[in-house]
Residue frames as qw, qx, qy, qz and C-alpha x, y, z in Angstrom:
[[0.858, 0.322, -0.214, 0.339, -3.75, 25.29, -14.22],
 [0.525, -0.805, 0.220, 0.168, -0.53, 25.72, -11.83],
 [0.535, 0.762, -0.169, 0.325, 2.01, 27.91, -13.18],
 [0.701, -0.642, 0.145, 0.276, 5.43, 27.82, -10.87],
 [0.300, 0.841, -0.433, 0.127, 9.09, 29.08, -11.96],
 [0.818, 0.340, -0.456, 0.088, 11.81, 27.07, -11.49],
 [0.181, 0.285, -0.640, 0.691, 13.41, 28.64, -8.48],
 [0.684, -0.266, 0.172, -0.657, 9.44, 28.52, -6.65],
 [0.955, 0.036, -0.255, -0.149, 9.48, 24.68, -7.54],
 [0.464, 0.422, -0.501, 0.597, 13.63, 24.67, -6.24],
 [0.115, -0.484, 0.342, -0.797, 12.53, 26.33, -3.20],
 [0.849, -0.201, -0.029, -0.487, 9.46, 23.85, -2.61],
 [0.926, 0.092, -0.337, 0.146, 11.64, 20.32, -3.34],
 [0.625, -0.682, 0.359, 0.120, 14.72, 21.87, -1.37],
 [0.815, 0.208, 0.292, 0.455, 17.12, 21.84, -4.69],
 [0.315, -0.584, 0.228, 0.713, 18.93, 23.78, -6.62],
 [0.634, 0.639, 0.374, -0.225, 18.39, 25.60, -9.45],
 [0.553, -0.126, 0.509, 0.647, 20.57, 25.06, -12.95],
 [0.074, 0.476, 0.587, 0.651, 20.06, 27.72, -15.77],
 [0.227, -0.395, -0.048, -0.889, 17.22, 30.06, -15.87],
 [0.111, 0.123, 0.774, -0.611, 15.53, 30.50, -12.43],
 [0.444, 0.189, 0.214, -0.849, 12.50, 32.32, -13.70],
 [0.267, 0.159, -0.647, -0.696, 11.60, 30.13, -16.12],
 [0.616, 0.008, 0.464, -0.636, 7.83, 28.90, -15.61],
 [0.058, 0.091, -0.980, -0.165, 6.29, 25.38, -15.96],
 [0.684, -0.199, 0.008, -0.701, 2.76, 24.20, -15.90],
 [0.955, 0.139, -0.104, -0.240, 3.05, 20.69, -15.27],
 [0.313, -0.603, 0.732, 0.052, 5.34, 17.44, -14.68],
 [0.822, 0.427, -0.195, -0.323, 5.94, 15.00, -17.25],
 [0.818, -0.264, 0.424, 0.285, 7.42, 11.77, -17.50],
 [0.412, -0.480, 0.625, 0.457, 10.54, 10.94, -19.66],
 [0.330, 0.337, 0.806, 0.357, 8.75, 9.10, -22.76],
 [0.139, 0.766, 0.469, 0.416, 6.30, 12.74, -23.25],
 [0.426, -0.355, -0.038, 0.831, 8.68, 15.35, -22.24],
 [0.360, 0.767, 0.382, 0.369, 7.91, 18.81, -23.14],
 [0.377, 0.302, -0.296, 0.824, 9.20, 22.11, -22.68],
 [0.332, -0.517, -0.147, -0.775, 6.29, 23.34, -20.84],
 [0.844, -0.451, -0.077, -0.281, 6.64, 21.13, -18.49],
 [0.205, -0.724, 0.597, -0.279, 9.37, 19.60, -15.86],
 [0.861, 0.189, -0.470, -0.033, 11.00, 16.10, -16.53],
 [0.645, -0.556, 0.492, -0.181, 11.84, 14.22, -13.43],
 [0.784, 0.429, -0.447, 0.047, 14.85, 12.04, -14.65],
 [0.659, -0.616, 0.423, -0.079, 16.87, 9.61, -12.46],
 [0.895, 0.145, 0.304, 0.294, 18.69, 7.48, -15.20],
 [0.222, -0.662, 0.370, 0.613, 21.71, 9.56, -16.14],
 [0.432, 0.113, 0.881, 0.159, 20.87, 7.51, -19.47],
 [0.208, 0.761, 0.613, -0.040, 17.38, 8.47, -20.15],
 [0.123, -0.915, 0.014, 0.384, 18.70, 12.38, -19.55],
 [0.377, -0.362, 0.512, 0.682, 21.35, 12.19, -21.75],
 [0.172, 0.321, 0.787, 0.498, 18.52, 11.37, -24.95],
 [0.033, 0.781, 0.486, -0.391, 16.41, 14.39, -23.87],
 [0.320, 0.766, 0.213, 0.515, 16.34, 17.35, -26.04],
 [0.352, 0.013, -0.241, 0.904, 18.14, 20.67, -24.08],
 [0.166, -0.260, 0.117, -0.944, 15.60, 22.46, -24.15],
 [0.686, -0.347, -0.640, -0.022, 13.46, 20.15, -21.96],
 [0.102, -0.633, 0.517, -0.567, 13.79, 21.22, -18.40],
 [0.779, -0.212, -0.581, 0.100, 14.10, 18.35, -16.12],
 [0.615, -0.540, 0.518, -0.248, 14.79, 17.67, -11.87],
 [0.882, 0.129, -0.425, 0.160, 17.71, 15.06, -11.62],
 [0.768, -0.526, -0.214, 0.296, 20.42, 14.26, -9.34],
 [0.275, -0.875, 0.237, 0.320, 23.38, 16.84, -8.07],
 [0.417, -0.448, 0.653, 0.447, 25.83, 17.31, -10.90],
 [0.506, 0.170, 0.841, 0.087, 23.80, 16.08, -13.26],
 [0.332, 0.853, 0.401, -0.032, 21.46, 18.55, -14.99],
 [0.170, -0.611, 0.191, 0.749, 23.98, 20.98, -17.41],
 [0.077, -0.029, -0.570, -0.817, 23.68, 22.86, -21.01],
 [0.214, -0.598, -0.646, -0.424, 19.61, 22.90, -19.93],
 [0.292, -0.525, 0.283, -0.748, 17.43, 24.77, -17.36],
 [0.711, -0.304, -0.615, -0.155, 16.50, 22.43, -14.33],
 [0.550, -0.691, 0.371, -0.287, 17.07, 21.42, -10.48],
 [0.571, 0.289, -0.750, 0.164, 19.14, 19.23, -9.15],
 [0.776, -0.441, 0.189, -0.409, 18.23, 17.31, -5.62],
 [0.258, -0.536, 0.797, -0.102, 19.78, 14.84, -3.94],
 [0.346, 0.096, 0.933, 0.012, 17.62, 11.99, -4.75],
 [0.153, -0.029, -0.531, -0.833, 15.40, 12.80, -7.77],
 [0.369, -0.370, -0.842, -0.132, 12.72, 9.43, -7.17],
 [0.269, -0.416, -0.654, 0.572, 12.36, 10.85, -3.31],
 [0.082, -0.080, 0.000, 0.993, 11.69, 14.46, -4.68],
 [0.292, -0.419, -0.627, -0.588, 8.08, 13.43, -6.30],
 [0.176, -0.735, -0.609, 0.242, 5.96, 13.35, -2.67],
 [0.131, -0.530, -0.377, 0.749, 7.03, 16.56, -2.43],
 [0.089, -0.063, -0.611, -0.784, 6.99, 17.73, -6.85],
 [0.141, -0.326, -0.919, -0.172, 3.57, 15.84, -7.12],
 [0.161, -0.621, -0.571, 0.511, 1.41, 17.75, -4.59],
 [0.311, -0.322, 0.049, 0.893, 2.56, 20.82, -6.27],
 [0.220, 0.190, -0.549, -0.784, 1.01, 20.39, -9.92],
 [0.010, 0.230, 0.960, -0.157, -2.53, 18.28, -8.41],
 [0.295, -0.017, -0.176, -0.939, -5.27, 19.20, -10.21],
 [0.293, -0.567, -0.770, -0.006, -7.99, 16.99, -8.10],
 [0.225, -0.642, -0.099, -0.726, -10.14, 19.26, -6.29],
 [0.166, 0.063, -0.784, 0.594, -9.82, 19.21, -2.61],
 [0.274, -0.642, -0.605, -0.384, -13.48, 18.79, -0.85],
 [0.002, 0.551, -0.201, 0.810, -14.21, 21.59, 1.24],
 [0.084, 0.011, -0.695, 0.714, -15.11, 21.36, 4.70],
 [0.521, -0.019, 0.098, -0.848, -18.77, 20.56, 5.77],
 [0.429, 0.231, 0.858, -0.164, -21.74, 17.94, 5.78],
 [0.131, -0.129, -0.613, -0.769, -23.48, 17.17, 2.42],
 [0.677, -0.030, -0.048, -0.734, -27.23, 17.06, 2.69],
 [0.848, -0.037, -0.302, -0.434, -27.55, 14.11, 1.73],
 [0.533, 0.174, -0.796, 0.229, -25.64, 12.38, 4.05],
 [0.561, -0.660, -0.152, -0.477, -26.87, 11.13, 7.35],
 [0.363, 0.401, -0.576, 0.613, -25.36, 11.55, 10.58],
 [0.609, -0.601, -0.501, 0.133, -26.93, 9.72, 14.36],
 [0.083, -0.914, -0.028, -0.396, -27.50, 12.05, 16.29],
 [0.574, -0.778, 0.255, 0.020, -24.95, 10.74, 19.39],
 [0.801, 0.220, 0.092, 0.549, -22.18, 10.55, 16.76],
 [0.373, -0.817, 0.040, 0.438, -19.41, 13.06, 17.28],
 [0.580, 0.686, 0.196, 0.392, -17.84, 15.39, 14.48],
 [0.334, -0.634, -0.113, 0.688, -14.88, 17.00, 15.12],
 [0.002, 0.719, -0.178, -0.672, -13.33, 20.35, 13.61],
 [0.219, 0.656, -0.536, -0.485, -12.81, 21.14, 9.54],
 [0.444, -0.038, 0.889, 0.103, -14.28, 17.73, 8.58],
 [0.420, 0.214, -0.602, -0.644, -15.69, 16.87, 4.80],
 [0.528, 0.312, 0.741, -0.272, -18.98, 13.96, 5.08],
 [0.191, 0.034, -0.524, -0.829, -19.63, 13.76, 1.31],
 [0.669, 0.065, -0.113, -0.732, -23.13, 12.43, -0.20],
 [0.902, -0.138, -0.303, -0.276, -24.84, 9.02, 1.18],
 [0.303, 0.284, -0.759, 0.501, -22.18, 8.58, 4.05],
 [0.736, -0.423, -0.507, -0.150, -23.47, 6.92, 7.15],
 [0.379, 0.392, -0.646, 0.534, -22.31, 7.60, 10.41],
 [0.626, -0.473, -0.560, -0.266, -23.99, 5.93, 13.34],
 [0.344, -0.808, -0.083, -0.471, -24.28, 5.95, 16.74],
 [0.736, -0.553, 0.294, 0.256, -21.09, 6.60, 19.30],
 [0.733, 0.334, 0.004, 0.593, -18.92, 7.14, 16.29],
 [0.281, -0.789, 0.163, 0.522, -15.95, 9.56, 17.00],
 [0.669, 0.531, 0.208, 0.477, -14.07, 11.71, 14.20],
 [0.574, -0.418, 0.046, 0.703, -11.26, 13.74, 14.61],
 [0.137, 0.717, -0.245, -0.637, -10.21, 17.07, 13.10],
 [0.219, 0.494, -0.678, -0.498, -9.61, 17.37, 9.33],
 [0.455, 0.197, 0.859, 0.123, -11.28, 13.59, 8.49],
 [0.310, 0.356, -0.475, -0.743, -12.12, 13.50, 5.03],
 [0.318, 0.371, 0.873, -0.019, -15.24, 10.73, 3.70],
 [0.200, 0.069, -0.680, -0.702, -15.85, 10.60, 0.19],
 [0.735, -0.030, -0.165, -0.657, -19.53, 9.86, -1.09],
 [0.890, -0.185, -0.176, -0.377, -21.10, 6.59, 0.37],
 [0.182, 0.316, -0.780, 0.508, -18.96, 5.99, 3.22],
 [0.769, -0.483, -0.266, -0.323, -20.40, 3.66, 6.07],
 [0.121, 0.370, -0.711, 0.586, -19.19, 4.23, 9.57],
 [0.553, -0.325, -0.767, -0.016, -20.30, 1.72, 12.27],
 [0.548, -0.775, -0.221, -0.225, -21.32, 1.99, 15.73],
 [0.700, -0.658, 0.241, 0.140, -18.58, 3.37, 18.26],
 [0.741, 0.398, 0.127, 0.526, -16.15, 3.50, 15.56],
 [0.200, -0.895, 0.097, 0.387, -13.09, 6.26, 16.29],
 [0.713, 0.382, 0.228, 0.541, -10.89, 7.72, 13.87],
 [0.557, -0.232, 0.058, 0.795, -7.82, 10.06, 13.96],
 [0.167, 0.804, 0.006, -0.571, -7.21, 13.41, 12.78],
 [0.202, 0.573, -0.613, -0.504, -6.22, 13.82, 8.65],
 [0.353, -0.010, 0.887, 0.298, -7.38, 10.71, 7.91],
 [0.330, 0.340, -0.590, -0.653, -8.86, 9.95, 4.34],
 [0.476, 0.143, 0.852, -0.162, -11.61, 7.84, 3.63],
 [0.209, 0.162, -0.456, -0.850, -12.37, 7.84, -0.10],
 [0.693, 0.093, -0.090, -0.709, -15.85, 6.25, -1.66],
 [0.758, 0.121, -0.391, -0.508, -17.57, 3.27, -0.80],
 [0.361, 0.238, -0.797, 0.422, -15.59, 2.11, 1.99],
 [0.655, -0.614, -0.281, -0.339, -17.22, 0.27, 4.99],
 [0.180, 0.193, -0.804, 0.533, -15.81, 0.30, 8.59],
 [0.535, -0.359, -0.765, 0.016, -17.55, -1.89, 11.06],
 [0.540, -0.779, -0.064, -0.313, -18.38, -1.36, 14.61],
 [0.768, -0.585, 0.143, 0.217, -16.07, -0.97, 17.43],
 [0.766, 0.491, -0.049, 0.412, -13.02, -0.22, 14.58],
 [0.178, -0.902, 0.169, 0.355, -10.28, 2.42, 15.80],
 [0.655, 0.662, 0.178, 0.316, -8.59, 4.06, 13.04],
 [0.504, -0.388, -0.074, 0.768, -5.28, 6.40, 13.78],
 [0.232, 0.858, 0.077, -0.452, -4.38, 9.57, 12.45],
 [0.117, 0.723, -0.444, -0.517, -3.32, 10.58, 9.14],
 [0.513, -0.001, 0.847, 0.138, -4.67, 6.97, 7.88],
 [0.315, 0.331, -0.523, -0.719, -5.64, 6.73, 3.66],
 [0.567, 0.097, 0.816, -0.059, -8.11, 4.17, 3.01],
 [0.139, 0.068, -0.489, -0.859, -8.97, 3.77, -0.78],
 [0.726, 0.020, -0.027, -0.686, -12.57, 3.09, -2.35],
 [0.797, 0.041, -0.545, -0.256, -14.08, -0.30, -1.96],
 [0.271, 0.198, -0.836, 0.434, -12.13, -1.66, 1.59],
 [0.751, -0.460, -0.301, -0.367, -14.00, -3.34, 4.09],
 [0.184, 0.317, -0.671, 0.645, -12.67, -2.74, 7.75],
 [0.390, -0.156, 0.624, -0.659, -14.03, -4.63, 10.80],
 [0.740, 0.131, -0.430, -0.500, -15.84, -7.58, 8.96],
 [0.961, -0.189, 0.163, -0.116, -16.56, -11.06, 10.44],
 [0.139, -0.551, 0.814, 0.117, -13.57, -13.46, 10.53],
 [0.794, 0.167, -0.475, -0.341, -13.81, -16.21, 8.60],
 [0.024, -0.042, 0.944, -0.326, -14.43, -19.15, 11.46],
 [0.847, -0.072, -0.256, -0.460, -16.62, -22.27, 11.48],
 [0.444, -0.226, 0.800, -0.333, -17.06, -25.32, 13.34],
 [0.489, -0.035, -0.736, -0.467, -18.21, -28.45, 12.06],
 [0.456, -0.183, 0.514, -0.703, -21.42, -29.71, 14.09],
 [0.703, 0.240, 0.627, -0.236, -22.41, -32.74, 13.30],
 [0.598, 0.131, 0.633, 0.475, -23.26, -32.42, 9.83],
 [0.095, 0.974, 0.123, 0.167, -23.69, -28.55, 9.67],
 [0.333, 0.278, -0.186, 0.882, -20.85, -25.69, 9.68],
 [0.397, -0.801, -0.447, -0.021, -21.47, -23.39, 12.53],
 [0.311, 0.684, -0.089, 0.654, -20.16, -20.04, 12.13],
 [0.373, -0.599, -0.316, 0.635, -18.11, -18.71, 15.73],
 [0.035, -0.963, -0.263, 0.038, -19.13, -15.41, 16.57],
 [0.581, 0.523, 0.063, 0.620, -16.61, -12.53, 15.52],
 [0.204, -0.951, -0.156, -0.174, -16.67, -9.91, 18.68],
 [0.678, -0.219, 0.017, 0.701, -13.07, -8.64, 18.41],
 [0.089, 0.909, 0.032, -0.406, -11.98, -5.33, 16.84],
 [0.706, 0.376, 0.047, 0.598, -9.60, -3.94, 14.49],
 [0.171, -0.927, -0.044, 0.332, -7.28, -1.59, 15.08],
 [0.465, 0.741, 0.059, 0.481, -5.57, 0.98, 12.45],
 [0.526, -0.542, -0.137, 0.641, -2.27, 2.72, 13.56],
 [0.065, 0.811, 0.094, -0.573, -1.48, 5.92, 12.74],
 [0.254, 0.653, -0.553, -0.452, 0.03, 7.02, 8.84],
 [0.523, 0.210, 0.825, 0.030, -1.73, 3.26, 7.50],
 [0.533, 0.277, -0.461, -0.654, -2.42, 3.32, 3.47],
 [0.418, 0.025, 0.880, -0.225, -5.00, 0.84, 2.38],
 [0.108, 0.196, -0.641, -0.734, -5.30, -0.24, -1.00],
 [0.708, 0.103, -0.105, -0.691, -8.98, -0.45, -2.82],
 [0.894, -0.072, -0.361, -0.256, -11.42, -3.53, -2.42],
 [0.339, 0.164, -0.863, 0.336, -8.71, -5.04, 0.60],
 [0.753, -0.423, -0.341, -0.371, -10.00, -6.39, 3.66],
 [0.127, 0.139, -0.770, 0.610, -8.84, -6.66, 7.40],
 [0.641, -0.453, -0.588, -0.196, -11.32, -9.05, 9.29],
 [0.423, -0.608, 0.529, -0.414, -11.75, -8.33, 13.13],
 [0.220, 0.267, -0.935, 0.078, -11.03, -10.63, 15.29],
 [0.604, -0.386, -0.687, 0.123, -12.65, -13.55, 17.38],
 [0.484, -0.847, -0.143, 0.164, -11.54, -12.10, 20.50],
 [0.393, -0.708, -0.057, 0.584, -9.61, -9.36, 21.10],
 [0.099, -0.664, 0.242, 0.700, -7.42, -7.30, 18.21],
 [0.800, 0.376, 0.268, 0.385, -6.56, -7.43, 14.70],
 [0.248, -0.858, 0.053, 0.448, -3.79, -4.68, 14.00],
 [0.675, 0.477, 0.134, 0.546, -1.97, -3.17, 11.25],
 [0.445, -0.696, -0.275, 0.492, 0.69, -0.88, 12.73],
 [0.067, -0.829, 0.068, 0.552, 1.84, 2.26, 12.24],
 [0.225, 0.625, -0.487, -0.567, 3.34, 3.49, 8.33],
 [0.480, 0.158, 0.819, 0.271, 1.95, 0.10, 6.54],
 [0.280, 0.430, -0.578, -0.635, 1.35, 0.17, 3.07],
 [0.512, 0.286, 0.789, -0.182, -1.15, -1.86, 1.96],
 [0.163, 0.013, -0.562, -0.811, -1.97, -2.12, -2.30],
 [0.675, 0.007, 0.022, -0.737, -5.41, -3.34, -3.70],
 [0.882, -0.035, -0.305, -0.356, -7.32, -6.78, -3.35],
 [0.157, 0.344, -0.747, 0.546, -5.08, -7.70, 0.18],
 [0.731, -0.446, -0.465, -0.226, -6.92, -9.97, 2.84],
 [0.063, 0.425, -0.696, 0.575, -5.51, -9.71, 6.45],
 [0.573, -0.267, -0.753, -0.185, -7.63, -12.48, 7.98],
 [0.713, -0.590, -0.212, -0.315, -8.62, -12.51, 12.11],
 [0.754, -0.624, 0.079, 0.190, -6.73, -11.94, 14.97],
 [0.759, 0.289, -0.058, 0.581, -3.34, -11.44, 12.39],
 [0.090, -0.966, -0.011, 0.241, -1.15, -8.47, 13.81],
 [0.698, 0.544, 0.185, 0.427, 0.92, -6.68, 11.27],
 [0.672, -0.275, -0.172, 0.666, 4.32, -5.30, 12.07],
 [0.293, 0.868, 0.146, -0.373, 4.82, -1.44, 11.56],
 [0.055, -0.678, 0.387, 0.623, 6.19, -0.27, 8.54],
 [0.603, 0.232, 0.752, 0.128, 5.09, -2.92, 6.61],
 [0.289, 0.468, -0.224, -0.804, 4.81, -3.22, 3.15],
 [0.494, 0.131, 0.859, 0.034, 2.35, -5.59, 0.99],
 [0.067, 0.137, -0.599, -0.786, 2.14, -5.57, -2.66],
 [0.687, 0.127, 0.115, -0.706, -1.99, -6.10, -3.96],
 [0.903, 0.010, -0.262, -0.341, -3.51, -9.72, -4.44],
 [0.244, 0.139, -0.868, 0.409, -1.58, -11.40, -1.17],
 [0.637, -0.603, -0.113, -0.467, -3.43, -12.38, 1.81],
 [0.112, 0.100, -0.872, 0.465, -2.67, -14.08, 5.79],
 [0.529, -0.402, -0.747, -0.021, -4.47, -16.67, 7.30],
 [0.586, -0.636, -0.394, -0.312, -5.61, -16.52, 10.30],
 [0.627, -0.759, 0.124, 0.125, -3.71, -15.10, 13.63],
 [0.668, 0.424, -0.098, 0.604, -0.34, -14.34, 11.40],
 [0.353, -0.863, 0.024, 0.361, 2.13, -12.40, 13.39],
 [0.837, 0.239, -0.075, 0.486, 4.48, -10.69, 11.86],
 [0.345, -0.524, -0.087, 0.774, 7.69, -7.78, 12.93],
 [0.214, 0.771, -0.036, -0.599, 8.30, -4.35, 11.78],
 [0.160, 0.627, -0.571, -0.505, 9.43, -3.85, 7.85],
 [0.293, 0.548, 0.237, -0.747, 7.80, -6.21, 6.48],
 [0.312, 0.471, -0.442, -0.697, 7.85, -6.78, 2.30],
 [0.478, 0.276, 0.834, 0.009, 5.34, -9.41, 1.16],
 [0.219, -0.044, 0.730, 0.646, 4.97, -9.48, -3.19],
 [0.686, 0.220, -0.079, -0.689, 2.24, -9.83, -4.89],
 [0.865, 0.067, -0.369, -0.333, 0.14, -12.90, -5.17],
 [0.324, 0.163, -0.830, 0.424, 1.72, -14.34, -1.99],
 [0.694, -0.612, -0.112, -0.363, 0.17, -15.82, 1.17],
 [0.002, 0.320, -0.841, 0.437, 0.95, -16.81, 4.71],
 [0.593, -0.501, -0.559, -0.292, -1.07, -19.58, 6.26],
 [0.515, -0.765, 0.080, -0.379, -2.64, -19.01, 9.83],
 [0.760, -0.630, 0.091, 0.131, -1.00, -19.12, 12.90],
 [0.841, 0.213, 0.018, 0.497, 2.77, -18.40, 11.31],
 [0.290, -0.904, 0.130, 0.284, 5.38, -16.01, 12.84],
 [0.757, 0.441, 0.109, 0.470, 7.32, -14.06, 10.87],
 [0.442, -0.299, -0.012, 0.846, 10.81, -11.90, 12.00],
 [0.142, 0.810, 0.066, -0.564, 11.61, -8.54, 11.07],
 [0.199, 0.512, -0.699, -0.459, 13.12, -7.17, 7.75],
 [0.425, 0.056, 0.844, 0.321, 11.73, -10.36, 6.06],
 [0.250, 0.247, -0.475, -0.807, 11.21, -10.13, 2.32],
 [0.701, 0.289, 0.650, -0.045, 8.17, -12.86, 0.82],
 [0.047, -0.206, 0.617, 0.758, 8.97, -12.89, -2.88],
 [0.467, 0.249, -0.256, -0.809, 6.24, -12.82, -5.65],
 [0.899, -0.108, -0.208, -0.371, 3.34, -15.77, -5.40],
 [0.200, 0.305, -0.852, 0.375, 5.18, -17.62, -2.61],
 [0.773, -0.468, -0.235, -0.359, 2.93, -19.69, -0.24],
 [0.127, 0.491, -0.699, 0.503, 4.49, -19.41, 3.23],
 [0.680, -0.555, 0.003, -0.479, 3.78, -21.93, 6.05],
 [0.786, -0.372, -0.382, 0.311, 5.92, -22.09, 8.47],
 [0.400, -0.864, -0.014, 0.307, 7.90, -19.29, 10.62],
 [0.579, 0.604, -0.093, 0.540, 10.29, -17.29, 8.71],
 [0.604, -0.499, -0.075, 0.617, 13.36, -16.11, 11.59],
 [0.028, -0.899, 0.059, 0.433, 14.61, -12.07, 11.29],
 [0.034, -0.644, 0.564, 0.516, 16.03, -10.93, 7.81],
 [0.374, 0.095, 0.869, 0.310, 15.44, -14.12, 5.90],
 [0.380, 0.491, -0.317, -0.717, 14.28, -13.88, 2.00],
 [0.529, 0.226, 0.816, -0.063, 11.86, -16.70, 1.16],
 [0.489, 0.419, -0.305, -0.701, 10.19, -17.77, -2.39],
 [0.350, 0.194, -0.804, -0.440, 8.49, -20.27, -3.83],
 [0.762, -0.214, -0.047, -0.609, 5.96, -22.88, -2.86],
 [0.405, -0.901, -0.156, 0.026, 6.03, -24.04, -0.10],
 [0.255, 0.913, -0.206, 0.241, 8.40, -21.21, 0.53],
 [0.761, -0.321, 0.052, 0.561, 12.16, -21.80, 1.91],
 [0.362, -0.558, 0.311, 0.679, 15.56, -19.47, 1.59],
 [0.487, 0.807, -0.035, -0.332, 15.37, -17.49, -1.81],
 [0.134, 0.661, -0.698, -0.241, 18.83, -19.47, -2.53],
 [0.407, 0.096, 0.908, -0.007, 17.73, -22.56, -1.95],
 [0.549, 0.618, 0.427, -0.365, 14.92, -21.92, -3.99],
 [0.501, 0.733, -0.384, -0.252, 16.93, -20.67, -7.32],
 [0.080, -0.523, 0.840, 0.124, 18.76, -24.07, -6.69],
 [0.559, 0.361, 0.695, -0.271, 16.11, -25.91, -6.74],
 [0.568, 0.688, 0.213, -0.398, 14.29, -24.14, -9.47],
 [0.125, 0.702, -0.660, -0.239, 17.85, -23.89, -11.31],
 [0.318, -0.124, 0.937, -0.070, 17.80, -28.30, -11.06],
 [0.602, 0.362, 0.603, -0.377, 14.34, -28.55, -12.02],
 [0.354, 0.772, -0.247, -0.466, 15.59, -26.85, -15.87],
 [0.174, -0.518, 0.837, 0.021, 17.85, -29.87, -15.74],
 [0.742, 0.055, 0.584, -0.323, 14.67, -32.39, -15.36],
 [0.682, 0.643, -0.056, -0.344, 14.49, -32.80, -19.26],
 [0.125, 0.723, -0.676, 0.068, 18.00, -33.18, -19.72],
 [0.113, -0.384, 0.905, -0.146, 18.36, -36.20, -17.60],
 [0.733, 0.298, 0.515, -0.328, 15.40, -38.06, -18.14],
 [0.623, 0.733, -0.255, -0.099, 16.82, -37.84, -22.08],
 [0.103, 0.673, -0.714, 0.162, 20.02, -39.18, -20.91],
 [0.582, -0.112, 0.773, -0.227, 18.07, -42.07, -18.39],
 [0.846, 0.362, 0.192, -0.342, 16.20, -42.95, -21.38],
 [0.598, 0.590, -0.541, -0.049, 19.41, -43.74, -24.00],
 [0.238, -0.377, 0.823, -0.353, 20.61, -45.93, -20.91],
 [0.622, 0.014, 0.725, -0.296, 18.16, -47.92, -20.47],
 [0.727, 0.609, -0.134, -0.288, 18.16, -48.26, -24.66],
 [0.454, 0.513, -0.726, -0.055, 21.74, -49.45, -24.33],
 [0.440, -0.278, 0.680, -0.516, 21.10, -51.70, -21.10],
 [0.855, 0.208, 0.402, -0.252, 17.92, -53.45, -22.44],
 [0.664, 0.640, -0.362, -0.131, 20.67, -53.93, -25.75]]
């Protein structure tokens, strides 16, 4: 268990400390099972007010008085750094498990972790510090970055490159066929898949998703995306950096889109559609057609997020007037 004092935990986050300095925590707790033994991250001036005093909490500057706590500039922002502090997963040391098996003209760099039943075949590269959880399968000629994080059960394909400091969770599947057929006559006739993918550097990738290579040449997800769980990125699509995409979306085929990003949950894009920067996709939208920098789409098929509450706002209406056509045509046919 990790014991810290108030001014150690101050010192870490880059706050200030209110009240007693020394006073030691084990532990961060949310707002709804607050104890004293532990440190209550509070951003709702609200919430903090219904705490007990003798709680100790992290909130914003000004905020935190008549208790012991910190204060920080931005409370929410304070957790990457809080969080890390009081993590009681076990980090896997450095080394190859037994049981894992490693071709012999694959290349291992420095301070790397290979748990049990990982694959890693021949012409792969791995950087410093790469971390692979039990039953990992690296392909042939596959490279990957320093710091990056490959948890259990994840497959990358041949030919993949992976950056540094990339997070992939358990269950993704990186460098799979693209989904492409021809119709031949009166058979489907699957086109070969001999593109790549490429991962940019500081890329999260949420459990069970999928990024398909391409046909020919790339698929890309760039630098600081954010990717949740059960996400499809289809063949040949290249994703902007900074992106962010919420879990159960997907893009067709050869989507482009700019930097930043912010597609909902349960949204798609069909193939071949360019989308700007800064654009938002709101929650189960089905985009197809080109969305121009900044613009905030929703709904099916998706248009301007105002147009769309005007719409939807009309449709509430439908009842209404159909009740109204009907007493017409009662006094009419009288």
């Amino acid at each position: 268990m990790t014991v810290m004092t108030l001014e150690e935990i101050a010192r870490e986050t880059g706050g200030n400390v209110v009240g007693d300095a020394g006073r030691r925590v084990c532990g961060i707790c949310s707002t709804d099972a607050a104890r004293e033994d532990m440190l209550c991250v509070v951003w709702d001036k609200n919430v903090l007010s219904s705490l007990p005093p003798q709680i100790p909490v992290l909130s914003s500057a000004g905020a935190v008085s008549g208790r012991d706590g910190i204060e920080v500039s931005v409370p929410k922002a304070s957790l990457v750094k809080l969080l890390p502090l009081f993590d009681r997963r076990t980090a896997e040391p450095p080394g190859i498990h037994p049981g894992a098996y490693i071709h012999e003209g694959a290349i291992i760099g420095e301070n790397c972790a290979v748990g049990p039943g990982c694959v890693i075949s021949d012409g792969a590269v791995l950087g410093d510090r790469v971390f692979l959880q039990a039953n990992v399968f690296i392909g042939k000629n596959v490279r990957i970055g320093n710091d990056t994080r490959i948890e259990a059960s994840v497959s990358i394909q041949d030919l993949v490159e992976i950056g540094n400091r990339v997070l992939i969770h358990s269950g993704a599947v990186i460098g799979c066929c693209g989904f492409g057929f021809v119709r031949d006559g009166e058979e489907w006739r699957k086109i070969p898949q001999i593109g790549t993918v490429i991962i940019e550097d500081d890329v999260d990738i949420g459990p069970n998703s999928n990024v398909d290579r391409a046909m020919l040449g790339v698929t890309r997800i760039g630098r600081g995306t954010k990717m949740g769980a059960y996400i499809h990125v289809a063949h040949n699509c290249d994703i902007g950096a900074d992106s962010m995409m919420v879990g159960f979306m997907g893009f067709g085929g050869s989507v482009k889109t700019g930097r930043r990003l912010l597609a909902s949950g349960m949204s798609g894009v069909s193939d071949h559609v360019t989308i700007g920067e800064r654009v938002t996709i709101a929650g189960r939208s089905g985009v197809t057609k080109d969305i121009p920098d900044g613009e905030t789409v929703s709904g099916f098929p998706a248009q301007r997020h105002s147009d769309e509450k005007r719409f939807q706002a009309s449709l509430r209406k439908v009842r209404e007037l159909w009740s109204r056509l009907k007493k017409l045509e009662d006094i009419i046919g009288k």
